[in-house]
C-alpha positions as CSV (number, residue, x, y, z in Angstrom):
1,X,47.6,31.4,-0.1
2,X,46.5,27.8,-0.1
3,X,44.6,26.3,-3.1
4,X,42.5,24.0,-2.2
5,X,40.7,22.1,-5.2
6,X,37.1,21.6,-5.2
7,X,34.9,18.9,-7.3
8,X,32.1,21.6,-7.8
9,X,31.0,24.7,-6.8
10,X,28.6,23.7,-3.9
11,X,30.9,22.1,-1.9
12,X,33.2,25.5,-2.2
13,X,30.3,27.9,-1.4
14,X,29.6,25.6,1.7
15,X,33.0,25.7,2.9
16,X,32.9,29.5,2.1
17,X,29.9,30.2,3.9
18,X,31.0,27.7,6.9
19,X,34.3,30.0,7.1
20,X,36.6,26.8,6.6
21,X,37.9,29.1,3.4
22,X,38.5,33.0,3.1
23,X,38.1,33.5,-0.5
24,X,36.4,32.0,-4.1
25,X,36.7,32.6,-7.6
26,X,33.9,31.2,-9.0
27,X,31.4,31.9,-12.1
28,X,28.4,34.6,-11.3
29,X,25.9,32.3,-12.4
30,X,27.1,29.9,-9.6
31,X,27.3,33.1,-7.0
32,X,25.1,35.8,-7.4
33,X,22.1,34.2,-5.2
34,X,24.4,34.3,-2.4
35,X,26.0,37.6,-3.1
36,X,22.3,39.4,-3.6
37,X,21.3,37.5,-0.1
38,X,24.5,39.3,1.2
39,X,26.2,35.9,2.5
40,X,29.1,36.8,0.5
41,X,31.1,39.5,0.0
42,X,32.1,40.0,-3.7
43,X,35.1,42.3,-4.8
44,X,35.4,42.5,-8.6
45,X,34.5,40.6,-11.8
46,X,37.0,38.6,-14.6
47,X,35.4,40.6,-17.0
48,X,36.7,43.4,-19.1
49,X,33.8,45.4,-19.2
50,X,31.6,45.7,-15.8
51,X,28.2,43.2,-16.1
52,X,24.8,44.8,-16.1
53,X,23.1,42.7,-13.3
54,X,21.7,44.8,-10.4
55,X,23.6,42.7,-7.7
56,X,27.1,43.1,-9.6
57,X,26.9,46.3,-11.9
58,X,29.1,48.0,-9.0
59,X,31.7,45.3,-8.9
60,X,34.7,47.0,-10.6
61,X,36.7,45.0,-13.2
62,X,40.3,43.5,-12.4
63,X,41.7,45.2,-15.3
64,X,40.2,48.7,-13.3
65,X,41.6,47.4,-10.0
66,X,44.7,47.4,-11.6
67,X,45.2,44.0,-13.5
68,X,45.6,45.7,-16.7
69,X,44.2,43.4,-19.6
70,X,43.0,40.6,-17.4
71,X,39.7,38.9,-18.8
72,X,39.3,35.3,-17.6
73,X,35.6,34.7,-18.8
74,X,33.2,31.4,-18.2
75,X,31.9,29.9,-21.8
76,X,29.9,27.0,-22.7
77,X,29.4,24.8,-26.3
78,X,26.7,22.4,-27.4
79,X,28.5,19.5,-28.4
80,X,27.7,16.0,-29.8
81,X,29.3,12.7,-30.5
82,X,31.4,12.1,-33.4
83,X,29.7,11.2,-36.3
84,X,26.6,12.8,-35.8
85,X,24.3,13.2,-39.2
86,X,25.0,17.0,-40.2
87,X,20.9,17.2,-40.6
88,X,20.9,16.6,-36.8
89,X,23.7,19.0,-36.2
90,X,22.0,21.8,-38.1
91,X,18.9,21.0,-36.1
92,X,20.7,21.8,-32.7
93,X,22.4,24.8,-34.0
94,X,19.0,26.5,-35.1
95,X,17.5,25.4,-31.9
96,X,20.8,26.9,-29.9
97,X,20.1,29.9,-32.0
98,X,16.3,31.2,-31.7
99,X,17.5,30.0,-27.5
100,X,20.3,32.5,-27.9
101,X,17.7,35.3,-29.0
102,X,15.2,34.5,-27.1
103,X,14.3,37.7,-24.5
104,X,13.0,35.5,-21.3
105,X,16.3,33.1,-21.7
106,X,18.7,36.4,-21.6
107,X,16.9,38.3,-19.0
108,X,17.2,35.2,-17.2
109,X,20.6,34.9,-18.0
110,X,22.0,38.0,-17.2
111,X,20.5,38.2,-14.2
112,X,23.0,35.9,-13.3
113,X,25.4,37.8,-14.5
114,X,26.1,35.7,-17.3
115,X,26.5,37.1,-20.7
116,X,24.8,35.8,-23.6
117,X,26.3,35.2,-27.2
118,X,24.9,37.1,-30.4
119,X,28.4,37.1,-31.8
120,X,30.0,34.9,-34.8
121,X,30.7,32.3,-32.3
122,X,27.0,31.3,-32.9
123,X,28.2,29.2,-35.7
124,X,29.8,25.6,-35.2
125,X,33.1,26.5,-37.2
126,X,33.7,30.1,-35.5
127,X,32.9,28.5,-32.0
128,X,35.7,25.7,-32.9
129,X,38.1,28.5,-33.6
130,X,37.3,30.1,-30.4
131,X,38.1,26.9,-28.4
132,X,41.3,26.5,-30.3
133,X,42.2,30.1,-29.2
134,X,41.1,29.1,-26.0
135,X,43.5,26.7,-25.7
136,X,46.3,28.0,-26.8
137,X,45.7,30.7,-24.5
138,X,45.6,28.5,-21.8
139,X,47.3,25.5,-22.2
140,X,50.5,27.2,-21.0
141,X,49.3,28.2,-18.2
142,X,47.7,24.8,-16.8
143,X,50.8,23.0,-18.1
144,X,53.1,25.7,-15.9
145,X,51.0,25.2,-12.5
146,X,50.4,21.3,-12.8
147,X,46.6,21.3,-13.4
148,X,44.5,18.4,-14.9
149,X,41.1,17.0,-15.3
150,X,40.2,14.1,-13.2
């Protein structure tokens, strides 16, 4: 198997859909437009536990297709520069908040099979020690195969 690096998803899912690639790991909220329209095919999900959304609540897991314990999940912070006022942090992290809770933004989101956050990582100082977990999980990893930001 060739990897072949791409600079976003749409120029993947073209290349996908054009048959100048065979496969695609990529995020369901990037995805699950084309697999509903049946343009892909898609074979299991990252997740642990199977996601609710119509097009990919029969997907099985990799840990049920027998890559025990594998959970490679998409997550996103709201960040800002250094030496923002804390007033102006707080504001953000309230707004975040009543977003996180609101019912049109989940259904919206988990249509696309993404799965929203109502856990401890909520707060700025849990969410920091996620990303630090993150990266310690990881960092071997990317350091082993090579891989870097550009």
């Amino acid at each position: 198997m060739t990897t072949v690096p791409y600079k976003g998803t749409a120029p993947a899912i073209a290349d996908l859909l054009g048959g100048q690639i065979d496969l695609l790991c990529d995020q369901t909220t990037n995805t699950t437009g084309q697999i509903e329209a049946k343009k892909v095919k898609a074979y299991a999900v990252t997740t642990l536990k199977r996601l609710s959304t119509p097009a990919l609540k029969d997907l099985p897991t990799l840990d049920e297709s027998g890559l025990k314990s594998f959970q490679v999940t998409i997550w996103h912070g709201l960040y800002a520069p250094k030496g923002t006022p804390a007033l102006v942090l707080k504001k953000l992290n309230d707004a975040l908040k009543v977003a996180l809770k609101d019912a049109e933004f989940i259904k919206k989101e988990e249509g696309l099979g993404a799965v929203v956050v109502t856990d401890k990582r909520v707060e700025p100082a849990e969410h920091k020690k996620f990303v630090q977990a993150e990266v310690a999980r990881f960092g071997p990893v990317i350091k082993a195969a090579g891989v870097y930001a550009d």
